[in-house]
C-alpha positions in Angstrom: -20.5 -27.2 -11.8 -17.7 -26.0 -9.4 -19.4 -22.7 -8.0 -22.5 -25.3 -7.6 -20.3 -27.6 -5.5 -18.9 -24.8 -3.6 -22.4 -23.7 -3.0 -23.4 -26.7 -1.4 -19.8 -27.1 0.9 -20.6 -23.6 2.4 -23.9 -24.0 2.8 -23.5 -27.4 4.7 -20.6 -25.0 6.6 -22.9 -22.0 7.5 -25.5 -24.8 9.3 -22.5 -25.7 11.7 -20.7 -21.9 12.2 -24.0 -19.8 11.9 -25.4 -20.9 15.4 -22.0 -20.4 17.0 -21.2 -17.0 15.8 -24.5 -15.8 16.5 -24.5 -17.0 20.5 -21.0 -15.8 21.0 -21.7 -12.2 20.1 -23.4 -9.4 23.1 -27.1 -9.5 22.8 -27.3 -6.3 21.5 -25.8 -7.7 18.2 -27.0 -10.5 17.4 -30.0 -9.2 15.2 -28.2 -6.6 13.5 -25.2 -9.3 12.7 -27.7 -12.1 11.4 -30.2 -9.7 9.5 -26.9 -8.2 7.5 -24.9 -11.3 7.2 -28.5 -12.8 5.1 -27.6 -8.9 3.2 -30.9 -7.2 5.0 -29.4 -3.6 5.2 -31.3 -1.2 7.0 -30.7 1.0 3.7 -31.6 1.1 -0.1 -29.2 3.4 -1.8 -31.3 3.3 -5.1 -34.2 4.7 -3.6 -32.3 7.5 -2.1 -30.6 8.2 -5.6 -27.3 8.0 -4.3 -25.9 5.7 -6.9 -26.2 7.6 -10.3 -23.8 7.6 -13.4 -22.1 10.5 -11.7 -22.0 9.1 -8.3 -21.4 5.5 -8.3 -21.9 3.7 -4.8 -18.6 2.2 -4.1 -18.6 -0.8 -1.9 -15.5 -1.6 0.1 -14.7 -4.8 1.5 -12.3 -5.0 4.7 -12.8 -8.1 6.7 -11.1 -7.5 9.8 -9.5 -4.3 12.0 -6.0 -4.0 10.0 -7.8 -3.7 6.4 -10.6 -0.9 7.9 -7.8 0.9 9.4 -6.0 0.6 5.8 -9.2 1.5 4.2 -9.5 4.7 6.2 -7.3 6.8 3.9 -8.8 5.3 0.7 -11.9 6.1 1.7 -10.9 9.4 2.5 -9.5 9.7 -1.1 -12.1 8.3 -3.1 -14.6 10.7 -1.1 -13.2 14.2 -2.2 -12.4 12.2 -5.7 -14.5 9.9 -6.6 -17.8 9.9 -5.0 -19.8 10.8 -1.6 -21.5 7.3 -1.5 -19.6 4.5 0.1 -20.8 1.4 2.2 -17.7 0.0 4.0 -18.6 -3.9 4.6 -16.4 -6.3 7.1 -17.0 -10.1 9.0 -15.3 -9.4 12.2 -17.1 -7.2 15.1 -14.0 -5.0 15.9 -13.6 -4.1 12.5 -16.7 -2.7 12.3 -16.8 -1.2 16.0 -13.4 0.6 14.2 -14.7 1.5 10.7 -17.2 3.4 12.9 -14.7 5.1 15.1 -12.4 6.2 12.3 -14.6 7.0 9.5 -16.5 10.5 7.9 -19.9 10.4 8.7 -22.0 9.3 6.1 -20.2 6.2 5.2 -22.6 3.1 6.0 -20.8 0.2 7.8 -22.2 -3.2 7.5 -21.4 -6.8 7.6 -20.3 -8.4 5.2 -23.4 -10.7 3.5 -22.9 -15.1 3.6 -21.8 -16.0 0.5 -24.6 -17.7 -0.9 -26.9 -16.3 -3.8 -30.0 -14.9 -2.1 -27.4 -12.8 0.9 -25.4 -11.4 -2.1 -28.4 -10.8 -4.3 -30.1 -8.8 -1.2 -27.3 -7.2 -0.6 -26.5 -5.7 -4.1 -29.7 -4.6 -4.3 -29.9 -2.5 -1.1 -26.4 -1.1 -2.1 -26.7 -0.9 -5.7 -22.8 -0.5 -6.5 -20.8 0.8 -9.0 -17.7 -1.0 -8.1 -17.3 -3.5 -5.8 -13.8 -2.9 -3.8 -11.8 -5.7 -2.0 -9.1 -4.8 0.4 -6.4 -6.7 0.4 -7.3 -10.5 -1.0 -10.7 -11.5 0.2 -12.0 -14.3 -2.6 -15.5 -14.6 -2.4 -16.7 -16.7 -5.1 -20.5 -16.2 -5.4 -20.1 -12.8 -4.4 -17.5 -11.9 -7.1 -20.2 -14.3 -9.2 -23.3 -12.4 -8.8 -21.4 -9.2 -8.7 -20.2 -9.8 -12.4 -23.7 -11.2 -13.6 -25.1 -7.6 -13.0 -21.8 -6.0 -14.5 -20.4 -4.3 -11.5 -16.9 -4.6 -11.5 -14.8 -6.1 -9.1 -11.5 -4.7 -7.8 -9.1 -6.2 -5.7 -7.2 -3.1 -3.9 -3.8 -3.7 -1.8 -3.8 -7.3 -2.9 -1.6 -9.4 -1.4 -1.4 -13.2 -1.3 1.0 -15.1 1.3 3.5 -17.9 0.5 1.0 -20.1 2.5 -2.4 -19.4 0.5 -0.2 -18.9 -3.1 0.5 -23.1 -2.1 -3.1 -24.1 -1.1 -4.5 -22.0 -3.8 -2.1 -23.7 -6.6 -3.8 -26.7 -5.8 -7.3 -25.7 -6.8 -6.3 -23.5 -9.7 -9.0 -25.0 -11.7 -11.3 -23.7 -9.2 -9.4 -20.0 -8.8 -9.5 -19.3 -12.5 -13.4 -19.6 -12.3 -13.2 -16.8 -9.1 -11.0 -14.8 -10.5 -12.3 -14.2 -14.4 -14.7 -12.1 -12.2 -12.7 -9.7 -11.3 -12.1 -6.3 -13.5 -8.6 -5.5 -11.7 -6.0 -6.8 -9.4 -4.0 -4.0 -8.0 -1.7 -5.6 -6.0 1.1 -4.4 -3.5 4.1 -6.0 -4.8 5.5 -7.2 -8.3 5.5 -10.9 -6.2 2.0 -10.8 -5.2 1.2 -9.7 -9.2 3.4 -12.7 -10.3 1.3 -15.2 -7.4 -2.5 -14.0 -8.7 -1.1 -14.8 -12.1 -0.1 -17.8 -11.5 -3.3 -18.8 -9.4 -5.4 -18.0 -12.7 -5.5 -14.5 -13.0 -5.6 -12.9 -16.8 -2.6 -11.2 -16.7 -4.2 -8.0 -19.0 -5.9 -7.4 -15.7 -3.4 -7.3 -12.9 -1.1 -4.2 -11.9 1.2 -3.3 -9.4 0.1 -0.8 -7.4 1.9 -0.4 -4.4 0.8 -1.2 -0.6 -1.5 1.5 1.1 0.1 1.2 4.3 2.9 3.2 3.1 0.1 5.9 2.8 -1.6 5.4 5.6 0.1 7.0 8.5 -1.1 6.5 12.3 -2.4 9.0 14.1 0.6 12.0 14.2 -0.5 12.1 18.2 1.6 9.6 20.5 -0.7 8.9 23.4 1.0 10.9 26.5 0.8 8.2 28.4 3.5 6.5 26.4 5.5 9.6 26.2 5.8 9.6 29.6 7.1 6.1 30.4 10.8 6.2 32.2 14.0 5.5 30.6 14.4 3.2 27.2 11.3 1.6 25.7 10.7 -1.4 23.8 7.4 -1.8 21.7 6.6 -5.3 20.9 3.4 -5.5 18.4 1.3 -8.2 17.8 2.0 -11.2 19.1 0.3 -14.3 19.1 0.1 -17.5 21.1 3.0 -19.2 22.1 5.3 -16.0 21.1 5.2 -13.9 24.1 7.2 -16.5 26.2 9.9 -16.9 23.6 10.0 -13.3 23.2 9.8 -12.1 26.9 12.4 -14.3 27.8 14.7 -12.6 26.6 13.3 -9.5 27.7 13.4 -10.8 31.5 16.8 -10.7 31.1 17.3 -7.4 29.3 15.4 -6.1 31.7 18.1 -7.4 34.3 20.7 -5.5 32.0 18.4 -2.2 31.8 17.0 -1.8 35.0 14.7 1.4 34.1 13.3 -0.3 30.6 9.9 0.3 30.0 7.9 -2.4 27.6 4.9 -2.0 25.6 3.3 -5.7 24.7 0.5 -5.7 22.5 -1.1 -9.0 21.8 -2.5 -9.2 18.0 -5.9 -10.6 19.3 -8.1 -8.8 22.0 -9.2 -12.2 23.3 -5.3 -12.9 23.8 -4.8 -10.4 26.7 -6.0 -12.2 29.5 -3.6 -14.7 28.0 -0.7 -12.9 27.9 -1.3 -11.6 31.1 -1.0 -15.1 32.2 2.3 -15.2 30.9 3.7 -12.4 32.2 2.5 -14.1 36.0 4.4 -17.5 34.6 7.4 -15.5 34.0 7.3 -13.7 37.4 7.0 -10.2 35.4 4.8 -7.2 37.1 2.8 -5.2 34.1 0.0 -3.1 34.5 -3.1 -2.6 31.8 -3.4 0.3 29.5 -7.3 0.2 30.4 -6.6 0.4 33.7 -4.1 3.8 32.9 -5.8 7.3 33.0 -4.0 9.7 30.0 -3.0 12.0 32.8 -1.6 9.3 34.9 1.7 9.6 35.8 3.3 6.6 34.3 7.0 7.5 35.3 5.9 6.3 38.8 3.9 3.0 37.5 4.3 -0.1 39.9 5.4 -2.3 36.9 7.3 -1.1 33.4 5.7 -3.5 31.4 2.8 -2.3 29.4 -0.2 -5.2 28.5 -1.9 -3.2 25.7 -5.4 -4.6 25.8 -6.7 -1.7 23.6 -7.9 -1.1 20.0 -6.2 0.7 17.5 -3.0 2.4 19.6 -0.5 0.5 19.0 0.6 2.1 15.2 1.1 5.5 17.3 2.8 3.9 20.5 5.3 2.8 18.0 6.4 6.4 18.2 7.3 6.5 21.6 9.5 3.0 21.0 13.8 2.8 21.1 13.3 -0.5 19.7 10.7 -2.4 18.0 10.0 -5.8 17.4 7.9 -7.6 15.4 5.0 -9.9 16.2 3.9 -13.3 14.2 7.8 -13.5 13.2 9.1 -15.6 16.1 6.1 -18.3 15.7 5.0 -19.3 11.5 2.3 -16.7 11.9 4.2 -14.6 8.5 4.4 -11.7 10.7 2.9 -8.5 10.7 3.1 -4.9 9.7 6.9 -3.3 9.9 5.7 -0.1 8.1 4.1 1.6 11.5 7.2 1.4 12.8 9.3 2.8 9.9 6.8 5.7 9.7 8.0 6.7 12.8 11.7 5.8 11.9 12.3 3.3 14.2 14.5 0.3 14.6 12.8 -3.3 13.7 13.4 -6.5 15.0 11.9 -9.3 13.5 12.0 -13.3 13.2 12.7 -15.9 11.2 8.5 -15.8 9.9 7.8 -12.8 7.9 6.2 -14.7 4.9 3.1 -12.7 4.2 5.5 -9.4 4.4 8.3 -10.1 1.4 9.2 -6.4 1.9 11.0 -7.7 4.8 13.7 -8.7 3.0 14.1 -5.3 1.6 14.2 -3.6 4.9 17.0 -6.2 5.9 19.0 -5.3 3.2 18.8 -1.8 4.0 19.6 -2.3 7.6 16.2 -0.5 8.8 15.1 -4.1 10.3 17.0 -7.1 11.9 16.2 -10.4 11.4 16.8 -13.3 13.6 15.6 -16.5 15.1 14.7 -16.6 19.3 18.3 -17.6 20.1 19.5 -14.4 18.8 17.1 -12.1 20.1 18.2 -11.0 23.8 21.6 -10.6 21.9 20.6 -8.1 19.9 18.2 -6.3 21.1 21.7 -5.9 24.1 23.1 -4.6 21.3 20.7 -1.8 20.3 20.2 -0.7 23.4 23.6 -0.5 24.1 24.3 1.9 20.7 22.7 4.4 19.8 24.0 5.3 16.6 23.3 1.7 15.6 19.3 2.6 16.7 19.3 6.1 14.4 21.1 4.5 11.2 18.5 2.0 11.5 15.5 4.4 12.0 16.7 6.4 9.5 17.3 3.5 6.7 13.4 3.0 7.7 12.1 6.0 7.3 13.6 6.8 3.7 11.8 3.2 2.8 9.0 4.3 3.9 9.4 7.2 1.9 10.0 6.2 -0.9 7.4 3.5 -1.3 4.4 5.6 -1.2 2.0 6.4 -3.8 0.1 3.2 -3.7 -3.7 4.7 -3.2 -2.8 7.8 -6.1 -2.3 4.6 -7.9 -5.7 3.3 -7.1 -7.8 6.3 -7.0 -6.3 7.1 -10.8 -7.8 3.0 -11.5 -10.9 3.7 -9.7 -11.7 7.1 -11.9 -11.0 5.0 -15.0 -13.2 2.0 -14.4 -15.6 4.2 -13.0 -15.6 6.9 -15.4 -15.2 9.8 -13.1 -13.3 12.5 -14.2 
């Protein structure tokens, strides 16, 4: 009766959303998007005999840019382990644009199908999976449905659930239990994200702690030279969203005052955010220049302005390397944060704020002084002090570094889960 109810709500919500998510999208898109989001794939693995008992299809879920990236080195993994065939699936046009960019050839990268019954039944059978994969904590209940009707099993990988969703989720736990009894395994990134699915209606027998990918998924060991070469001390600041760059570039205006030759890197989390943020930057009377508008030859040590806008895709986890100091986006506005582990792969200070919910690992770097955390008041304060010590900046990097270190594992964990339920050997 529930999954019917929730059947009707979405469909009644795909009537309003459909029309706009179609119009807003380049031309060129739009047929390809609607055609795969109803879960017509211009593909039928069965019929190509790609999925067979020794080579299951594995279908990966990653909805946006930061879970394909993630996915990347699973994928990787579960190719030269566990089998050839793999459709990678996501719901937002960048991730896909990236899937595309980062992964082996071979792997087919589609949209994700609506959650209704005839999409997802489409969809399954032009895929014909042997495991259905989710990255991180995507619930999709007549997906996870349909997918356990015709016995594929369904894995949640690098699961995570934030303090915010655990809430909203506890109150519909009659509703979760239903969703989640589909699922074969939750392999989730922390023993508090195990103890949240529990308690949202998971069967215990079924959850593990696996450990969180990103600590195995490096960014690319090649800092873009045009980083490299900007002058004096640099401060990265990743992942911001709205209302955050002013607090934080406050206090940067007047570092900047303090450190005349400091050179800053903002990246806005959003791509539709940097014309925003470069109306900031004009409110606060500070000159930048856009990395699309830098050449990777350019000489960047004789730049007009030493603030960076950083209105690419998919730089910023290796411009991290070329950072002093780096701080934290999401933290300073109750956004939960975002992803300290870049920046602790490269051994590098953190700064973050008072809002890292949907990262408890935060804590942990605290307490090993390889992060600081602080509210907006404090900010210009300390990152004085940083800049101002040195030793202070490697103790920190260092304390980072061996976290990052010793954390990693997480997708040995899940390719030993996925040769189990799979029954590769």
């Amino acid at each position: 009766m529930m999954l019917f109810v929730y059947r009707i709500l979405y469909f009644i919500a795909l009537i309003v959303i459909v029309p706009l998510e179609y119009f807003k999208r380049p031309k060129e898109l739009r047929g390809r998007w609607l055609s795969e989001r109803l879960g017509r794939y211009p593909f039928v693995f069965l019929k190509e005999g790609a999925s067979t008992e020794i080579n299951p299809t594995i279908w990966i879920h990653a909805v946006s840019v930061g879970e394909a990236i993630t996915a990347v080195s699973l994928i990787r993994r579960v190719i030269e382990e566990v089998s050839p065939h793999i459709v990678l699936s996501t719901v937002t046009d960048t991730g896909r644009q990236t899937a595309k960019e980062k992964l082996p050839q071979g792997v087919k990268v589609v949209y994700v199908p609506f959650d209704t019954q005839s999409a997802v039944r489409r969809a399954i059978k032009a895929v014909n999976p042997g495991v259905f994969a989710v990255m991180e904590t995507e619930l999709w209940p007549c997906i996870f449905n349909e997918m356990n009707k015709q016995n594929i099993p369904v894995v949640i990988l690098n699961g995570r659930i934030s303090e915010r969703s655990f809430k909203g989720y506890r109150r519909i736990r009659f509703f979760m239990k239903l969703v989640l009894c589909n699922v074969t395994l939750f392999g989730m990134q922390s023993d508090t994200y195990s103890q949240r699915i529990i308690a949202m209606g998971a069967d215990g027998s079924t959850v593990k702690t696996l450990g969180n990918f990103k600590f195995d998924t490096p960014p690319s060991p090649s800092i873009p030279a045009w980083a490299l070469r900007l002058p004096g001390p640099m401060l990265v600041i990743g992942s911001t969203h709205e209302k955050e760059e002013a607090i934080i570039l406050a206090a940067v205006k007047r570092l900047k005052a303090e450190i005349g030759e400091l050179s800053v890197v903002l990246a806005p989390r959003h791509p539709k955010r940097f014309d925003e943020a470069a109306t900031v930057m004009n409110s606060l009377d500070i000159p930048f220049v856009r990395r699309s508008e830098l050449s990777d030859t350019q000489d960047t040590a004789t730049l007009p302005a030493s603030v960076v806008l950083l209105d690419t895709i998919g730089e910023l986890a290796s411009v991290y390397g070329a950072a002093d100091v780096c701080i934290m986006g999401g933290s300073f506005v109750p956004k939960g944060g975002h992803n300290l582990l870049e920046p602790a792969y490269w051994g590098k200070p953190i700064v973050c704020g008072p809002h890292m919910d949907n990262f408890p690992m935060a804590g942990e770097f605290t307490a090993a002084h390889a992060a600081v955390t602080i509210n907006a008041a404090g900010l210009y304060d300390t990152l004085s002090e940083l800049f101002s010590n040195e030793s202070k900046r490697h103790e920190m990097g260092h304390n980072a570094r061996e976290l990052y270190g010793k954390n990693s594992g997480a997708i040995d964990n899940a390719i030993r889960e996925l040769k189990k339920i799979t029954g590769v050997q």
